[in-house]
ZAMI-922422 format. One line per 4 residues: number of its first residue (from 1); their letters; for each residue x, y, z of C-alpha. Coordinates in nm, 2 decimals, decimal comma. Layout:
NUM> a> X:Y:Z ~ ...
This chain:
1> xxxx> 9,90:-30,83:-2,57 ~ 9,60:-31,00:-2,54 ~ 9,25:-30,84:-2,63 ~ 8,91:-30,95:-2,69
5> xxxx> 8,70:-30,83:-2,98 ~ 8,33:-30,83:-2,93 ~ 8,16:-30,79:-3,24 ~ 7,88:-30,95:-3,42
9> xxxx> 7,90:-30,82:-3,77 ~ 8,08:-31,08:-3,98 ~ 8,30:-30,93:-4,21 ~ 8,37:-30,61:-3,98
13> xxxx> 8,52:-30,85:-3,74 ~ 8,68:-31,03:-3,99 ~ 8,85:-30,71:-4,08 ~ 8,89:-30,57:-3,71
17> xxxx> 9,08:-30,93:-3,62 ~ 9,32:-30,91:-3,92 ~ 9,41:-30,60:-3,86 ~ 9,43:-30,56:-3,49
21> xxxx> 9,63:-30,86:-3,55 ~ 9,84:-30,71:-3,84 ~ 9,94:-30,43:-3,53 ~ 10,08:-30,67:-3,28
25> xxxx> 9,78:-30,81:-3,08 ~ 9,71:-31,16:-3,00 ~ 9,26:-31,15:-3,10 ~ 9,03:-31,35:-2,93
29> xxxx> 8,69:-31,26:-3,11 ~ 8,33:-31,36:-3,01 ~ 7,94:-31,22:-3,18 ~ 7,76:-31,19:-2,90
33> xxxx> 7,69:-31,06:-2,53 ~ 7,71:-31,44:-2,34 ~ 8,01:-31,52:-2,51 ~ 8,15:-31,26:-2,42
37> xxxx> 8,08:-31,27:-2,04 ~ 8,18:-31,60:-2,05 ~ 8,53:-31,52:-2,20 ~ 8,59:-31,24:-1,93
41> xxxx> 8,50:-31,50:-1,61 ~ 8,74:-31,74:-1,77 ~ 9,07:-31,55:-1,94 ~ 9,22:-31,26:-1,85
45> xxxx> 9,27:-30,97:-2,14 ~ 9,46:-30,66:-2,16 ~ 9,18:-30,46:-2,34 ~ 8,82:-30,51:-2,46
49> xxxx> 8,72:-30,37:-2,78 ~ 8,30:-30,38:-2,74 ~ 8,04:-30,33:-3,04 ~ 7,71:-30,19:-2,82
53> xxxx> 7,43:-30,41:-3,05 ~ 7,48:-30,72:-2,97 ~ 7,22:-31,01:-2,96 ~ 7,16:-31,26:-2,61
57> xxxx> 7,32:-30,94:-2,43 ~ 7,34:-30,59:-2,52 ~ 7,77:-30,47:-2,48 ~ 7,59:-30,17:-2,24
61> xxxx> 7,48:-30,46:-1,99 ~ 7,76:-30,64:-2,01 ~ 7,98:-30,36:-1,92 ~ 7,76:-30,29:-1,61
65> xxxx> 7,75:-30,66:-1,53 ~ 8,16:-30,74:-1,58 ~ 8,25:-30,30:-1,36 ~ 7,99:-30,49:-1,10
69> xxxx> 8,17:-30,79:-1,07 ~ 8,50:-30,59:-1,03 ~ 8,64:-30,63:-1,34 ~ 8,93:-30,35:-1,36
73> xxxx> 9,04:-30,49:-1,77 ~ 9,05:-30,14:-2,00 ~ 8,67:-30,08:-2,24 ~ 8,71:-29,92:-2,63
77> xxxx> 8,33:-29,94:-2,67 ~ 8,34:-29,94:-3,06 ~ 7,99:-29,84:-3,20 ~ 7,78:-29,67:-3,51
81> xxxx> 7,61:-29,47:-3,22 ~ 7,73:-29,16:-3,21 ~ 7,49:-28,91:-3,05 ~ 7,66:-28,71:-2,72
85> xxxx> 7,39:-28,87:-2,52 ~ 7,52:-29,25:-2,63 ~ 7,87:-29,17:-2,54 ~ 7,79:-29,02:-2,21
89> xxxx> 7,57:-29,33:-2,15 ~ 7,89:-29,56:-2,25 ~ 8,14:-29,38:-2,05 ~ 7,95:-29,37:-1,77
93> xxxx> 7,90:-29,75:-1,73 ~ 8,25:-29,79:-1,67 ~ 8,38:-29,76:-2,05 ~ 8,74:-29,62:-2,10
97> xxxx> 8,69:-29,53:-2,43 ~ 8,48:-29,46:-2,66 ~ 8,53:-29,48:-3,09 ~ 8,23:-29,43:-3,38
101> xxxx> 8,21:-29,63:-3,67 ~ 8,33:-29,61:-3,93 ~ 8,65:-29,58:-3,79 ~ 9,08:-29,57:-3,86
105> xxxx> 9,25:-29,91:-3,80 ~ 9,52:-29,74:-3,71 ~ 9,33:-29,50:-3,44 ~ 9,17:-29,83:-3,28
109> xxxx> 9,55:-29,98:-3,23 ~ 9,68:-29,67:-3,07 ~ 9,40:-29,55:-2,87 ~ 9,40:-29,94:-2,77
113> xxxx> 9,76:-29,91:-2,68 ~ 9,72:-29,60:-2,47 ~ 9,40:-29,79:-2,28 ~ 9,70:-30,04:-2,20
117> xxxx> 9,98:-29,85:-2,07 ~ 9,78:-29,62:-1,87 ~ 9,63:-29,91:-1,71 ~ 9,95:-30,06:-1,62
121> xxxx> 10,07:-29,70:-1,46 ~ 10,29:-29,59:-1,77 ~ 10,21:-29,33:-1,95 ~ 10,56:-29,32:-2,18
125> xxxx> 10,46:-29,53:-2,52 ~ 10,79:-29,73:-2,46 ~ 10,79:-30,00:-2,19 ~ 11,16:-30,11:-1,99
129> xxxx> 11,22:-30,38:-1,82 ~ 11,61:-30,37:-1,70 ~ 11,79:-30,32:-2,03 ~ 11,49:-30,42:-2,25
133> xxxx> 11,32:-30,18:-2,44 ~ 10,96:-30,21:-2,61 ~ 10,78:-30,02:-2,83 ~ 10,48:-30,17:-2,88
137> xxxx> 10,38:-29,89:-3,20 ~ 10,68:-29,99:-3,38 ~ 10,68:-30,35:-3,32 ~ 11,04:-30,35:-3,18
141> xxxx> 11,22:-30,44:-2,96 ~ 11,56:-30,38:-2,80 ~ 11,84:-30,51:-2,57 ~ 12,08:-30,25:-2,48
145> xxxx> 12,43:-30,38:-2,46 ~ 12,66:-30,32:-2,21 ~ 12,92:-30,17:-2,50 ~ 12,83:-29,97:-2,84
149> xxxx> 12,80:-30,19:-3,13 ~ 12,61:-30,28:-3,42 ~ 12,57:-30,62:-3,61 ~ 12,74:-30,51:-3,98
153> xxxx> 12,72:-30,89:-4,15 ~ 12,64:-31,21:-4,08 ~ 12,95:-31,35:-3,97 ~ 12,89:-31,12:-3,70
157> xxxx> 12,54:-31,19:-3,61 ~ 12,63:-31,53:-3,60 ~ 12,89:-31,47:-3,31 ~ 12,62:-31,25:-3,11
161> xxxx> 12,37:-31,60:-3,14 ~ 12,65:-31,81:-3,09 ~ 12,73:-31,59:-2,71 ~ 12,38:-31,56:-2,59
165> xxxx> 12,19:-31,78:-2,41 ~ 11,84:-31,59:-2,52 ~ 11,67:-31,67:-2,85 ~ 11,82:-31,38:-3,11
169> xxxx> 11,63:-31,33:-3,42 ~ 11,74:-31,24:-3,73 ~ 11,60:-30,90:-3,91 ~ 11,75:-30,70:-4,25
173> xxxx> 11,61:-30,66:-4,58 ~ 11,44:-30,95:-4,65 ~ 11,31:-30,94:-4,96 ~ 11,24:-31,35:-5,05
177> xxxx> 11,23:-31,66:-4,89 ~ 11,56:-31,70:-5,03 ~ 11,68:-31,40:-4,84 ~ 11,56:-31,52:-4,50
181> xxxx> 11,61:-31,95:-4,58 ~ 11,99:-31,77:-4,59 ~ 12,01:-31,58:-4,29 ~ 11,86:-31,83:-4,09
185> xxxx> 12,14:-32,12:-4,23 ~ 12,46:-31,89:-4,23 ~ 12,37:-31,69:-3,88 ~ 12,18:-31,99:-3,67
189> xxxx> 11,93:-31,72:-3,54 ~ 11,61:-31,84:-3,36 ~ 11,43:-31,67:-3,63 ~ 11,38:-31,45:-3,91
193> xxxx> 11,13:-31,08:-3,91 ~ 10,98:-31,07:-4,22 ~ 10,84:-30,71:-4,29 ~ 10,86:-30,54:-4,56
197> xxxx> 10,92:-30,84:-4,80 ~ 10,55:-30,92:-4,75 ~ 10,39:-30,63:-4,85 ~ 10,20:-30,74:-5,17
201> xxxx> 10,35:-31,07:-5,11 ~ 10,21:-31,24:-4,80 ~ 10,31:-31,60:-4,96 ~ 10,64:-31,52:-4,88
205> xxxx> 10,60:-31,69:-4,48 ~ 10,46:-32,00:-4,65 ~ 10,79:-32,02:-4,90 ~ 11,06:-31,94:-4,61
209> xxxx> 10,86:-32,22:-4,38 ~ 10,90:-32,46:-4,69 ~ 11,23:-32,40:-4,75 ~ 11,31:-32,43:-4,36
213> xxxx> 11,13:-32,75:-4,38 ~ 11,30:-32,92:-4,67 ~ 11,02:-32,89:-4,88 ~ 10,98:-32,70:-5,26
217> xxxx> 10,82:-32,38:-5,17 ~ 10,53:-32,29:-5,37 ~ 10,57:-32,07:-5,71 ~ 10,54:-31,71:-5,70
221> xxxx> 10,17:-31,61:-5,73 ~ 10,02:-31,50:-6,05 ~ 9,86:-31,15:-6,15 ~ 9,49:-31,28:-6,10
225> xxxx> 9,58:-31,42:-5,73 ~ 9,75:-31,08:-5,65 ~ 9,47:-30,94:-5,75 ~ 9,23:-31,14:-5,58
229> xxxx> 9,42:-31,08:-5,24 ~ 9,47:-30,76:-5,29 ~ 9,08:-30,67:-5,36 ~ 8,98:-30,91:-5,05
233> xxxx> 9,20:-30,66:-4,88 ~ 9,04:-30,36:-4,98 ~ 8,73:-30,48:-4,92 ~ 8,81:-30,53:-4,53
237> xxxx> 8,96:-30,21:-4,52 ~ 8,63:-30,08:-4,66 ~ 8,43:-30,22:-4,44 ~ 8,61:-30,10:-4,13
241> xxxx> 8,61:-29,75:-4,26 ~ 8,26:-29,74:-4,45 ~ 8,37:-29,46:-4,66 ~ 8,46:-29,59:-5,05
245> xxxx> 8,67:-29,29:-5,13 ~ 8,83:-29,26:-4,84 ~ 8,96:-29,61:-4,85 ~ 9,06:-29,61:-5,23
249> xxxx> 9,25:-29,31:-5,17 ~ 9,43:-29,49:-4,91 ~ 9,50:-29,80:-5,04 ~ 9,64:-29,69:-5,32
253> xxxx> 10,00:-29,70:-5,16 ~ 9,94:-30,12:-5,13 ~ 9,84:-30,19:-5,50 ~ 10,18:-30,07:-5,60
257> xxxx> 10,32:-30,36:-5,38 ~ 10,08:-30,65:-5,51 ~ 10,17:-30,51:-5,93 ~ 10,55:-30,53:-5,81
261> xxxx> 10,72:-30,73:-6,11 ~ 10,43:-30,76:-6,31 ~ 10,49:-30,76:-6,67 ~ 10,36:-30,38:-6,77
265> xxxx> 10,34:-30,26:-6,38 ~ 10,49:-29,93:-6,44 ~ 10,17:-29,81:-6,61 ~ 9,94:-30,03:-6,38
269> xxxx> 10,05:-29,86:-6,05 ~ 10,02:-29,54:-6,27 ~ 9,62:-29,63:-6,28 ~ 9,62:-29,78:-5,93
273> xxxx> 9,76:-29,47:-5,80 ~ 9,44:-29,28:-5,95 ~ 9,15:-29,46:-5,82 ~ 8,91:-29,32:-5,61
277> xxxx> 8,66:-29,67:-5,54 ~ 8,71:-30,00:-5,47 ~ 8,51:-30,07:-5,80 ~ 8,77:-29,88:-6,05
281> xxxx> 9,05:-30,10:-5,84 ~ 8,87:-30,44:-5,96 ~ 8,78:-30,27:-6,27 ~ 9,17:-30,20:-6,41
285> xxxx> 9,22:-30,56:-6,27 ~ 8,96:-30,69:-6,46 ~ 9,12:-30,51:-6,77 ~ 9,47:-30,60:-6,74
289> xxxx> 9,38:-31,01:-6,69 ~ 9,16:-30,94:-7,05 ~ 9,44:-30,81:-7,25 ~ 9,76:-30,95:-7,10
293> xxxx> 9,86:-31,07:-7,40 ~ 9,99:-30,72:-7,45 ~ 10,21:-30,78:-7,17 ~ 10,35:-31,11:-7,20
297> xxxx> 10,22:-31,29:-7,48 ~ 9,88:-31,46:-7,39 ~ 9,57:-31,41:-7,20 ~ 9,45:-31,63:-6,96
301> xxxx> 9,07:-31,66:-6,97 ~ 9,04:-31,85:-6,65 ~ 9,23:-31,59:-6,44 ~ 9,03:-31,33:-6,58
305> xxxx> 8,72:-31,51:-6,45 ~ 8,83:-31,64:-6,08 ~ 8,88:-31,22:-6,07 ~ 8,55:-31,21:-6,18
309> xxxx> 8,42:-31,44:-5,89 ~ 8,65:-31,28:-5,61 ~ 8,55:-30,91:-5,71 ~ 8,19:-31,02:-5,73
Protein backbone atom coordinates (compact mmCIF):
# COMPACT_ATOMS: atom_id res chain seq x y z
CA UNK A 1 0.00 0.00 0.00
CA UNK A 2 1.15 3.03 -1.27
CA UNK A 3 0.87 6.39 0.80
CA UNK A 4 2.18 9.78 0.69
CA UNK A 5 3.68 11.49 3.66
CA UNK A 6 3.49 15.31 3.59
CA UNK A 7 5.65 16.62 6.18
CA UNK A 8 8.15 19.30 6.44
CA UNK A 9 9.88 18.82 9.68
CA UNK A 10 13.11 16.83 9.01
CA UNK A 11 13.66 14.45 11.44
CA UNK A 12 9.81 13.84 12.25
CA UNK A 13 9.50 12.64 8.71
CA UNK A 14 12.48 10.88 8.92
CA UNK A 15 10.91 8.97 11.75
CA UNK A 16 7.28 8.93 10.34
CA UNK A 17 8.91 7.22 6.87
CA UNK A 18 10.90 4.55 8.85
CA UNK A 19 8.31 3.57 10.67
CA UNK A 20 5.25 3.68 8.52
CA UNK A 21 7.69 1.73 6.48
CA UNK A 22 8.69 -0.68 9.32
CA UNK A 23 4.46 -1.44 9.31
CA UNK A 24 4.16 -2.47 5.74
CA UNK A 25 3.69 0.70 3.63
CA UNK A 26 5.53 1.57 0.51
CA UNK A 27 6.47 5.89 1.62
CA UNK A 28 6.66 8.48 -0.77
CA UNK A 29 7.55 11.64 1.40
CA UNK A 30 7.65 15.33 0.24
CA UNK A 31 8.15 19.02 2.68
CA UNK A 32 5.97 21.02 1.25
CA UNK A 33 2.36 22.09 -0.18
CA UNK A 34 3.56 22.15 -4.34
CA UNK A 35 5.22 18.99 -4.01
CA UNK A 36 2.73 17.64 -2.77
CA UNK A 37 0.02 18.64 -5.37
CA UNK A 38 2.19 17.75 -7.80
CA UNK A 39 2.63 14.17 -6.50
CA UNK A 40 -1.27 13.71 -6.20
CA UNK A 41 -1.87 14.93 -10.22
CA UNK A 42 0.80 12.50 -11.13
CA UNK A 43 0.60 8.97 -8.86
CA UNK A 44 -2.05 7.49 -7.43
CA UNK A 45 -1.86 6.66 -3.44
CA UNK A 46 -3.89 4.65 -1.09
CA UNK A 47 -3.79 7.27 1.82
CA UNK A 48 -2.35 10.72 2.47
CA UNK A 49 -0.89 11.37 5.77
CA UNK A 50 -0.97 15.63 5.75
CA UNK A 51 1.06 17.89 8.31
CA UNK A 52 -1.30 21.40 8.14
CA UNK A 53 1.98 23.96 8.27
CA UNK A 54 3.46 23.65 5.45
CA UNK A 55 5.53 26.35 3.44
CA UNK A 56 4.56 27.32 -0.69
CA UNK A 57 1.04 25.78 0.38
CA UNK A 58 -0.66 25.40 3.49
CA UNK A 59 -2.00 21.13 3.80
CA UNK A 60 -5.71 23.11 4.55
CA UNK A 61 -5.47 24.49 0.80
CA UNK A 62 -4.29 21.73 -0.64
CA UNK A 63 -6.95 19.55 0.76
CA UNK A 64 -9.56 22.04 -0.67
CA UNK A 65 -7.69 22.24 -3.93
CA UNK A 66 -7.04 18.16 -4.56
CA UNK A 67 -11.65 17.33 -2.80
CA UNK A 68 -12.15 20.22 -5.73
CA UNK A 69 -10.47 18.50 -8.29
CA UNK A 70 -12.29 15.24 -7.38
CA UNK A 71 -9.72 13.56 -5.73
CA UNK A 72 -11.60 10.60 -3.75
CA UNK A 73 -7.71 9.17 -2.12
CA UNK A 74 -8.38 8.74 2.04
CA UNK A 75 -6.79 12.32 4.33
CA UNK A 76 -5.07 11.56 8.09
CA UNK A 77 -4.43 15.30 8.54
CA UNK A 78 -1.51 14.78 11.08
CA UNK A 79 -0.93 18.09 13.04
CA UNK A 80 0.28 19.87 16.57
CA UNK A 81 -3.14 21.81 16.27
CA UNK A 82 -5.30 20.51 18.36
CA UNK A 83 -8.09 23.00 19.39
CA UNK A 84 -11.92 21.61 18.49
CA UNK A 85 -12.19 24.50 16.22
CA UNK A 86 -8.92 23.19 14.08
CA UNK A 87 -10.34 19.80 13.75
CA UNK A 88 -13.76 20.77 12.71
CA UNK A 89 -11.93 23.13 10.18
CA UNK A 90 -9.85 19.93 8.93
CA UNK A 91 -12.65 17.61 8.69
CA UNK A 92 -14.74 19.69 7.05
CA UNK A 93 -12.39 20.36 4.06
CA UNK A 94 -12.77 16.95 3.05
CA UNK A 95 -10.24 15.29 5.68
CA UNK A 96 -10.98 11.62 6.76
CA UNK A 97 -9.13 11.80 9.66
CA UNK A 98 -7.81 13.64 11.89
CA UNK A 99 -4.53 12.79 14.57
CA UNK A 100 -2.54 15.43 17.07
CA UNK A 101 1.01 15.43 17.53
CA UNK A 102 2.72 14.03 19.40
CA UNK A 103 1.36 10.96 18.36
CA UNK A 104 1.58 6.60 18.54
CA UNK A 105 3.31 5.08 15.51
CA UNK A 106 1.34 2.40 15.96
CA UNK A 107 -2.14 4.46 16.15
CA UNK A 108 -1.00 6.27 12.71
CA UNK A 109 -0.53 2.65 10.95
CA UNK A 110 -3.86 1.38 12.09
CA UNK A 111 -6.08 4.31 11.86
CA UNK A 112 -4.19 4.48 8.36
CA UNK A 113 -5.22 1.02 7.61
CA UNK A 114 -8.83 1.51 8.59
CA UNK A 115 -8.81 4.89 6.10
CA UNK A 116 -7.87 2.08 3.57
CA UNK A 117 -10.21 -0.63 3.83
CA UNK A 118 -13.19 1.49 4.41
CA UNK A 119 -12.34 3.17 1.27
CA UNK A 120 -12.18 0.09 -0.68
CA UNK A 121 -15.86 -1.00 0.83
CA UNK A 122 -14.40 -3.49 3.50
CA UNK A 123 -14.75 -3.00 6.66
CA UNK A 124 -13.31 -6.61 8.04
CA UNK A 125 -9.30 -5.93 8.78
CA UNK A 126 -8.58 -9.09 6.65
CA UNK A 127 -8.79 -8.74 2.93
CA UNK A 128 -9.71 -12.20 0.47
CA UNK A 129 -9.19 -12.65 -2.74
CA UNK A 130 -10.31 -16.37 -3.82
CA UNK A 131 -8.30 -18.49 -1.38
CA UNK A 132 -5.85 -15.67 -0.43
CA UNK A 133 -5.97 -14.20 2.81
CA UNK A 134 -4.38 -10.80 3.98
CA UNK A 135 -3.95 -9.30 7.00
CA UNK A 136 -2.37 -6.28 6.53
CA UNK A 137 -1.83 -5.69 10.77
CA UNK A 138 0.07 -8.77 10.98
CA UNK A 139 2.03 -8.58 7.87
CA UNK A 140 0.77 -12.04 6.73
CA UNK A 141 -0.37 -13.65 4.41
CA UNK A 142 -2.08 -16.91 3.48
CA UNK A 143 -3.05 -19.46 0.78
CA UNK A 144 -5.58 -21.86 1.88
CA UNK A 145 -5.06 -25.23 0.51
CA UNK A 146 -7.45 -27.27 -0.88
CA UNK A 147 -6.37 -30.22 1.92
CA UNK A 148 -5.19 -29.73 5.83
CA UNK A 149 -1.58 -29.57 6.08
CA UNK A 150 1.33 -27.95 7.50
CA UNK A 151 5.02 -27.65 6.34
CA UNK A 152 6.91 -29.64 9.45
CA UNK A 153 10.77 -29.53 7.77
CA UNK A 154 12.44 -28.63 5.01
CA UNK A 155 12.37 -31.57 2.99
CA UNK A 156 8.87 -30.78 2.88
CA UNK A 157 8.85 -27.22 2.16
CA UNK A 158 11.02 -27.99 -0.57
CA UNK A 159 8.38 -30.30 -2.26
CA UNK A 160 5.50 -27.53 -1.72
CA UNK A 161 8.17 -24.91 -3.96
CA UNK A 162 9.11 -27.67 -6.04
CA UNK A 163 4.78 -28.09 -7.04
CA UNK A 164 3.87 -24.52 -7.34
CA UNK A 165 4.07 -22.40 -10.02
CA UNK A 166 3.83 -19.10 -7.58
CA UNK A 167 6.93 -17.70 -5.81
CA UNK A 168 6.78 -19.49 -2.01
CA UNK A 169 8.87 -17.93 0.50
CA UNK A 170 10.49 -19.29 3.14
CA UNK A 171 9.60 -18.13 7.05
CA UNK A 172 10.71 -19.99 10.62
CA UNK A 173 12.88 -18.97 13.24
CA UNK A 174 15.47 -17.23 11.71
CA UNK A 175 17.78 -16.18 13.89
CA UNK A 176 21.20 -15.54 11.58
CA UNK A 177 22.11 -15.19 8.15
CA UNK A 178 23.25 -18.58 8.54
CA UNK A 179 19.78 -19.71 9.40
CA UNK A 180 18.13 -18.16 6.39
CA UNK A 181 21.61 -18.55 3.66
CA UNK A 182 20.28 -22.42 4.76
CA UNK A 183 16.75 -22.44 4.19
CA UNK A 184 17.04 -20.71 1.10
CA UNK A 185 19.88 -23.51 -0.32
CA UNK A 186 18.18 -26.77 1.06
CA UNK A 187 14.26 -25.56 0.29
CA UNK A 188 14.84 -23.42 -3.16
CA UNK A 189 12.16 -20.88 -1.78
CA UNK A 190 11.85 -17.49 -3.64
CA UNK A 191 12.71 -16.04 -0.41
CA UNK A 192 13.36 -15.82 3.11
CA UNK A 193 11.07 -13.41 6.09
CA UNK A 194 13.37 -12.23 8.32
CA UNK A 195 11.54 -10.95 11.53
CA UNK A 196 12.35 -11.48 14.58
CA UNK A 197 16.11 -12.26 13.86
CA UNK A 198 16.46 -8.52 13.26
CA UNK A 199 15.29 -7.09 16.26
CA UNK A 200 18.54 -5.44 17.78
CA UNK A 201 20.25 -6.81 14.70
CA UNK A 202 19.18 -5.04 11.52
CA UNK A 203 22.64 -6.10 9.85
CA UNK A 204 21.47 -9.36 9.64
CA UNK A 205 19.56 -8.51 5.75
CA UNK A 206 23.06 -7.25 4.70
CA UNK A 207 24.81 -10.67 5.93
CA UNK A 208 22.04 -13.15 4.39
CA UNK A 209 22.29 -10.84 0.96
CA UNK A 210 26.13 -11.46 1.22
CA UNK A 211 25.99 -14.81 1.79
CA UNK A 212 23.29 -15.29 -1.11
CA UNK A 213 25.67 -13.39 -3.19
CA UNK A 214 28.92 -15.32 -2.67
CA UNK A 215 30.38 -12.74 -0.82
CA UNK A 216 31.95 -12.77 3.18
CA UNK A 217 29.21 -11.19 5.11
CA UNK A 218 30.29 -8.45 7.31
CA UNK A 219 31.32 -9.21 11.17
CA UNK A 220 28.81 -9.06 13.75
CA UNK A 221 28.56 -5.40 14.98
CA UNK A 222 30.22 -4.19 18.10
CA UNK A 223 28.72 -2.83 21.43
CA UNK A 224 29.42 0.99 20.44
CA UNK A 225 27.55 0.45 16.91
CA UNK A 226 24.59 -1.26 18.79
CA UNK A 227 24.55 1.34 20.73
CA UNK A 228 24.77 3.99 18.26
CA UNK A 229 21.71 2.42 16.27
CA UNK A 230 19.94 1.77 19.00
CA UNK A 231 20.04 5.50 20.44
CA UNK A 232 19.41 6.88 16.63
CA UNK A 233 16.33 4.76 17.22
CA UNK A 234 15.13 6.23 20.23
CA UNK A 235 15.67 9.40 19.12
CA UNK A 236 13.09 8.93 16.19
CA UNK A 237 10.79 7.42 18.32
CA UNK A 238 11.13 10.50 20.47
CA UNK A 239 10.53 12.74 18.19
CA UNK A 240 7.37 11.20 16.78
CA UNK A 241 6.01 11.01 20.30
CA UNK A 242 7.50 14.25 21.95
CA UNK A 243 7.13 12.89 25.32
CA UNK A 244 10.77 11.74 26.87
CA UNK A 245 9.27 9.43 29.42
CA UNK A 246 6.91 8.08 27.60
CA UNK A 247 9.24 6.92 24.99
CA UNK A 248 11.95 5.59 27.39
CA UNK A 249 9.46 3.61 29.07
CA UNK A 250 8.63 2.13 25.88
CA UNK A 251 11.60 1.43 24.37
CA UNK A 252 12.92 -0.31 26.97
CA UNK A 253 11.62 -3.73 25.55
CA UNK A 254 14.24 -2.94 22.22
CA UNK A 255 17.44 -2.27 24.31
CA UNK A 256 17.25 -5.83 25.55
CA UNK A 257 17.50 -6.92 21.84
CA UNK A 258 20.55 -4.52 20.75
CA UNK A 259 22.66 -5.87 24.49
CA UNK A 260 21.65 -9.51 23.25
CA UNK A 261 25.14 -11.49 23.62
CA UNK A 262 26.98 -8.73 25.02
CA UNK A 263 29.61 -9.65 27.37
CA UNK A 264 27.86 -8.54 30.93
CA UNK A 265 24.25 -8.02 29.21
CA UNK A 266 22.36 -9.68 32.00
CA UNK A 267 23.04 -6.70 34.23
CA UNK A 268 22.89 -4.15 31.30
CA UNK A 269 19.25 -4.93 30.20
CA UNK A 270 18.75 -4.97 34.08
CA UNK A 271 19.61 -0.97 33.77
CA UNK A 272 18.03 -0.62 30.37
CA UNK A 273 14.94 -1.94 31.67
CA UNK A 274 14.87 1.00 34.38
CA UNK A 275 15.30 4.12 32.38
CA UNK A 276 12.92 6.61 32.20
CA UNK A 277 14.84 9.25 29.37
CA UNK A 278 16.54 8.92 26.45
CA UNK A 279 19.54 10.69 28.30
CA UNK A 280 19.98 7.76 31.09
CA UNK A 281 19.83 5.23 27.85
CA UNK A 282 23.07 7.04 26.28
CA UNK A 283 24.27 7.60 29.74
CA UNK A 284 24.57 3.57 30.80
CA UNK A 285 25.95 3.24 27.20
CA UNK A 286 28.33 5.77 27.71
CA UNK A 287 29.41 3.83 30.94
CA UNK A 288 29.63 0.32 29.84
CA UNK A 289 31.99 1.43 26.49
CA UNK A 290 34.30 3.24 29.56
CA UNK A 291 34.80 0.27 31.68
CA UNK A 292 34.44 -2.75 29.37
CA UNK A 293 37.41 -3.95 30.38
CA UNK A 294 35.34 -5.42 33.22
CA UNK A 295 33.61 -7.37 30.76
CA UNK A 296 35.97 -8.68 28.34
CA UNK A 297 39.34 -7.60 29.02
CA UNK A 298 39.96 -4.10 27.46
CA UNK A 299 38.32 -0.86 26.80
CA UNK A 300 38.13 0.64 23.70
CA UNK A 301 38.55 4.45 23.80
CA UNK A 302 37.50 5.05 20.29
CA UNK A 303 34.14 3.32 20.71
CA UNK A 304 33.53 5.08 23.66
CA UNK A 305 33.97 8.39 21.76
CA UNK A 306 31.96 7.59 18.23
CA UNK A 307 29.13 7.04 21.24
CA UNK A 308 29.97 10.20 22.29
CA UNK A 309 29.40 11.78 18.76
CA UNK A 310 26.18 9.73 17.87
CA UNK A 311 24.50 10.59 21.36
CA UNK A 312 25.58 14.18 21.05
Amino acid sequence: MRILLVEDDALLGDGAKAGLAQAGFAVDWVKDGVAAQLALETADYAAVVLDLGLPRLSGLELLRRARAAGAKVPVLILTARDAVEDRIKGLDSGADDYLVKPFDLDELAARLRALIRRAGGEAAPRLRVGELELDPAAHRAAFRLLFGASVRNDAEFAAVAEALDIPVVGNGDIKTAEDAYRMWRETGCAGIMIARGSFGNPWIFQQTRALLEGRQPRPAAGAAERFAVALRHAALQLAIQGDDRRTAVEFRKHLGWYVRGLPGSAELRKKLHAVESHSEIAGIFDVYLRDRARYEGGADAPDAARLEAVSA
